[in-house]
C-alpha positions as CSV (number, residue, x, y, z in Angstrom):
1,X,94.4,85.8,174.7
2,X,91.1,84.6,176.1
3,X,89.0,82.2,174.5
4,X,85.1,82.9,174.3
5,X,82.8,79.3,174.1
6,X,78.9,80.2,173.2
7,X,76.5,78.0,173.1
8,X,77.1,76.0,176.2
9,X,74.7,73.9,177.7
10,X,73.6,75.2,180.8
11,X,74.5,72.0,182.6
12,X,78.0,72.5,181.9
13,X,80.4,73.6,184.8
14,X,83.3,75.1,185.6
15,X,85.1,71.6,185.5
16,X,83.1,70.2,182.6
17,X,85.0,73.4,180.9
18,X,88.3,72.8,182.1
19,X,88.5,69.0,181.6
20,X,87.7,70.1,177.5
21,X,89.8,72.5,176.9
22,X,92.9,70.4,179.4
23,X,93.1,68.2,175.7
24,X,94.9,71.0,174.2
25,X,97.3,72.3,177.1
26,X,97.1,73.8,180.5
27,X,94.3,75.8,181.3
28,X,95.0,78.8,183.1
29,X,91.4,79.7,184.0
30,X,87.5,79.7,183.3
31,X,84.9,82.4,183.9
32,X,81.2,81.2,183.8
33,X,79.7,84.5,184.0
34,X,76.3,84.1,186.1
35,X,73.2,86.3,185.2
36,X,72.6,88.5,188.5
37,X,68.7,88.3,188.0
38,X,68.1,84.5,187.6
39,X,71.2,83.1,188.9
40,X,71.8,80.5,186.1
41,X,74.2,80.5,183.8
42,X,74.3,82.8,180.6
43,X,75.1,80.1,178.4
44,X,78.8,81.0,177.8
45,X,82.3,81.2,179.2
46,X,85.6,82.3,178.8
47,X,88.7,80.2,178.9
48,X,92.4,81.6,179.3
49,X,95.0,78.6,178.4
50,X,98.5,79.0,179.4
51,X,100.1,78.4,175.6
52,X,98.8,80.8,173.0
53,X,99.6,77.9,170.5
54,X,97.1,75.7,172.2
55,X,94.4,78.7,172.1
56,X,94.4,78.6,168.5
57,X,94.5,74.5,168.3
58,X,91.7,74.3,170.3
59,X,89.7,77.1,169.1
60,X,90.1,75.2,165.3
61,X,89.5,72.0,167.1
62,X,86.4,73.2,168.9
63,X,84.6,75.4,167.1
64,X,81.3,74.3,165.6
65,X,82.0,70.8,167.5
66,X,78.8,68.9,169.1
67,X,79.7,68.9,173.0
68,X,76.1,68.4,175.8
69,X,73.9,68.1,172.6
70,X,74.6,71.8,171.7
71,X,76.8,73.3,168.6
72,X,79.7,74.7,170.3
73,X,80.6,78.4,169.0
74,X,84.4,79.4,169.6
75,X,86.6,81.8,169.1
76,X,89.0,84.7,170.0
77,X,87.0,86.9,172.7
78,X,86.7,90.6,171.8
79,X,87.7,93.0,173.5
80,X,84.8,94.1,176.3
81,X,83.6,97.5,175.4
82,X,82.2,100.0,178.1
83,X,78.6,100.2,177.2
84,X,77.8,102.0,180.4
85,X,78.3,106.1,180.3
């Protein structure tokens, strides 16, 4: 499963991320997607933790908490859909 986190703070990194989510279990990876235009950050990322288990605790854990002055939204990512035809 792969965790979405909205709402970050576009100071966050890649290791900001990581260190977060390492209080739950092992993290297995993070994606900060990049917008290609402006070359900042979109202001989320994905996380994929080694232990399902610890997906869930830290998605309960984490969700609506206050991390970087911003209200953190996260959950279970959905599936990506192919908008492009």
């Amino acid at each position: 499963m792969t965790i979405y986190v909205g709402n970050l703070s576009y100071q966050a990194t890649e290791d900001d991320i990581r260190e977060v989510f390492a209080e739950y279990g092992s993290v297995k990876r993070v994606v900060l997607p990049i917008d290609r235009e402006t070359g900042r950050m979109r202001g989320f990322a994905f996380v994929d933790m080694i232990e399902s288990a610890h997906e869930d605790t830290a998605i309960a854990d984490l969700d609506g908490a206050e991390w970087m002055g911003r209200q953190l939204k996260v959950n279970k990512a959905k599936p990506r859909e192919n908008s492009r035809r």
